[in-house]
C-alpha positions in Angstrom: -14.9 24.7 -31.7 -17.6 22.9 -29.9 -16.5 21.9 -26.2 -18.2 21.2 -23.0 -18.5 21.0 -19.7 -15.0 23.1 -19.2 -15.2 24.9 -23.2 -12.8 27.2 -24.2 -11.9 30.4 -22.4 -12.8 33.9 -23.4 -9.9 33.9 -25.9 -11.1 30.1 -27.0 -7.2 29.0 -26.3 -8.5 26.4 -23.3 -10.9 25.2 -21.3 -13.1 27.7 -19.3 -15.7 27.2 -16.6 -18.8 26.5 -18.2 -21.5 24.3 -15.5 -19.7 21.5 -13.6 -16.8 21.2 -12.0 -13.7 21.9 -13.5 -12.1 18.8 -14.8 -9.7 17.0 -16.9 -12.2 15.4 -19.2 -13.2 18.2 -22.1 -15.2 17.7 -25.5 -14.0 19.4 -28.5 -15.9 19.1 -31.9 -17.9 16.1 -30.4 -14.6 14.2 -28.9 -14.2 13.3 -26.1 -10.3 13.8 -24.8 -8.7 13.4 -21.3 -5.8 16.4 -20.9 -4.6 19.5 -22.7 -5.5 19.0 -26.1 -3.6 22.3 -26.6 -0.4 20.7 -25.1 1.1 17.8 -26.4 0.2 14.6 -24.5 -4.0 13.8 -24.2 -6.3 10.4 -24.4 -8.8 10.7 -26.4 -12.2 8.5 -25.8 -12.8 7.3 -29.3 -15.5 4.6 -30.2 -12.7 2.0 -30.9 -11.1 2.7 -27.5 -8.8 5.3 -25.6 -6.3 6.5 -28.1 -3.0 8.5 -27.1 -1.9 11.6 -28.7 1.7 12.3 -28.4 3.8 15.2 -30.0 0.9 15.7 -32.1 0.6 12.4 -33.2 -2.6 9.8 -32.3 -1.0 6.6 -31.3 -2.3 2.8 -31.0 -5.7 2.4 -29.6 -6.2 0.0 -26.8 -9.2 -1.5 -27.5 -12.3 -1.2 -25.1 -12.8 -4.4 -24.8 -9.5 -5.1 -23.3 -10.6 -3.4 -20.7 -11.0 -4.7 -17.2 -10.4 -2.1 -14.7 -9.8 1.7 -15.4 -9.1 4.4 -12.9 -8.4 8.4 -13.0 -4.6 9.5 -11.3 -4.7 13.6 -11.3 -4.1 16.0 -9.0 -6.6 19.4 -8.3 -3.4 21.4 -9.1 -1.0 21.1 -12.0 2.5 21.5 -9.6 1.6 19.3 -6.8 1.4 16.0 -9.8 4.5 17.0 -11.5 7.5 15.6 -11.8 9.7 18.1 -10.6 7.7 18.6 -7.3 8.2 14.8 -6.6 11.7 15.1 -7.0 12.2 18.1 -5.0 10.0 16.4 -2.2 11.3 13.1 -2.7 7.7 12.0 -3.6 6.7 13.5 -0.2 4.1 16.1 -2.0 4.1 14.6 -5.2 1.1 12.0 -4.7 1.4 10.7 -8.1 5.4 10.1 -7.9 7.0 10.8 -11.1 4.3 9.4 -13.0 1.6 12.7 -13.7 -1.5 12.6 -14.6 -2.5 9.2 -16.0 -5.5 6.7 -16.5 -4.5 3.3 -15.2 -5.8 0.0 -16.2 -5.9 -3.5 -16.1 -6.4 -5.1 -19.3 -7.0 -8.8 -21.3 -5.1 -10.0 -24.5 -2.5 -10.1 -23.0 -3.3 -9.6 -19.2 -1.2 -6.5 -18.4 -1.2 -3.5 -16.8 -1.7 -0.2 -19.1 -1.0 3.8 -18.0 -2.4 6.4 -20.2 -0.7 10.0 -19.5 -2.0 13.1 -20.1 -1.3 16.7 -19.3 -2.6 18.4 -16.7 -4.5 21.6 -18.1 -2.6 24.8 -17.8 -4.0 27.7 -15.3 -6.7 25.0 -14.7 -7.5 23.7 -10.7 -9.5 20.7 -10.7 -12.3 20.8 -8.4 -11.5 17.4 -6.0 -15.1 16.6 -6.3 -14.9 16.7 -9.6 -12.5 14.4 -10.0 -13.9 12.0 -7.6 -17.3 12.0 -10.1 -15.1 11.4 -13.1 -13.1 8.6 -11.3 -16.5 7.0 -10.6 -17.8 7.4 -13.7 -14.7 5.3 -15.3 -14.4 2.6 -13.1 -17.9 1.8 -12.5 -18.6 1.7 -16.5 -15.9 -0.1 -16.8 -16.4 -2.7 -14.0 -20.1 -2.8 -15.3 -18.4 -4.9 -18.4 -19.7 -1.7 -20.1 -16.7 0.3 -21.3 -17.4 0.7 -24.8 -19.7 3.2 -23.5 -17.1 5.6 -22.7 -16.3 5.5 -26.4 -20.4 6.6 -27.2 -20.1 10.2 -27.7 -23.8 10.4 -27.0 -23.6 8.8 -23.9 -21.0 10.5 -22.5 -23.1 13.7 -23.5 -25.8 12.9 -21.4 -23.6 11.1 -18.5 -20.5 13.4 -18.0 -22.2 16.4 -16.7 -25.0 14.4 -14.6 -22.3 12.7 -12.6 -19.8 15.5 -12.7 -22.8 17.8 -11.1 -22.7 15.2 -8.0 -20.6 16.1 -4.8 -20.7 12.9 -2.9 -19.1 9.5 -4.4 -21.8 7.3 -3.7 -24.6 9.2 -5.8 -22.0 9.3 -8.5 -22.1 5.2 -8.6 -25.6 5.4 -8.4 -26.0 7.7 -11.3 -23.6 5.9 -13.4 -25.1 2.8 -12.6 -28.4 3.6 -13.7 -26.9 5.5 -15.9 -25.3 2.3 -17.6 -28.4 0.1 -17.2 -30.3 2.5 -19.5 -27.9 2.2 -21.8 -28.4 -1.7 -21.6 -32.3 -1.5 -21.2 -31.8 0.7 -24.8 -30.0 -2.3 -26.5 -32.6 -4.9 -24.9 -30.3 -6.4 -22.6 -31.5 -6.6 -19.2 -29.7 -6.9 -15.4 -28.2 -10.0 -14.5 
């Protein structure tokens, strides 16, 4: 099993603590894929799109090009996002509500809004930097009309852990963003 940044612990049964910040975003055997992989709900970045996986089972895609805005909802620590900690608190601590972990997105054909969950990793504490980075690195490909990139398991090779090794939000956007224009610069397209 092939994974990076966060690989598979010593016992290769979830994500360890290779460089980078701990995060939600893992690769295993060259994909790509947003949550627990070992648990039962994860988005995985495929080159068609973002596809759930539910119960074992891959569902529809969304297509990248649908999308128009993407961002990252997660906590740092599995309880404080859960479900039963917004109910206890009556959403007080629960910043996500009774929602989770999840991407959210506006997308086109039809105009809509989408929410992709995923399960928090277990035993896992996201660094907060870390999931600043990752945020960045979504949105900013994503508003960059680019977001088929996410879906380039090469690119993501080379761009996850340069902008997850960032600690401040504004060198993030500038690494993705230049980040991005090679990627255009590559295909002969230049800046607008």
């Amino acid at each position: 099993m092939d994974t990076l940044p966060n690989g598979p612990g010593p016992n290769g049964a979830g994500p360890g603590h290779l460089p980078g910040p701990p995060v939600p975003l893992v690769r295993v055997d060259g994909r790509w894929l947003l949550g627990d992989h070992l648990d039962r709900t994860h988005l995985e970045f495929a080159p068609a799109g973002v596809l759930p996986h539910v119960d074992g089972q891959a569902g529809e895609v969304v297509p990248w090009a649908r999308f128009m805005s993407l961002g990252l909802r997660v906590t740092p620590h599995r309880w404080t996002g859960s479900r039963r900690t917004a109910l206890l608190s009556l959403g007080q601590m629960a910043p996500l509500g009774l929602t989770g972990p999840h991407l959210t997105a506006t997308v086109r054909h039809p105009y809509t809004y989408w929410t992709g969950r995923f399960s928090h990793h277990r035993g896992l504490h996201y660094a907060p930097h870390g999931l600043v980075a990752l945020d960045v690195l979504l949105g900013v490909t994503v508003d960059a009309g680019e977001a088929a990139l996410l879906g380039d398991r090469a690119w993501m090779d080379e761009a996850v852990p340069a902008v997850l090794a960032l600690r401040r939000d504004d060198e993030a956007r500038a690494a993705v963003t230049k980040l991005v224009a090679g990627a255009r610069a590559a295909r002969g397209l230049h800046e607008a």
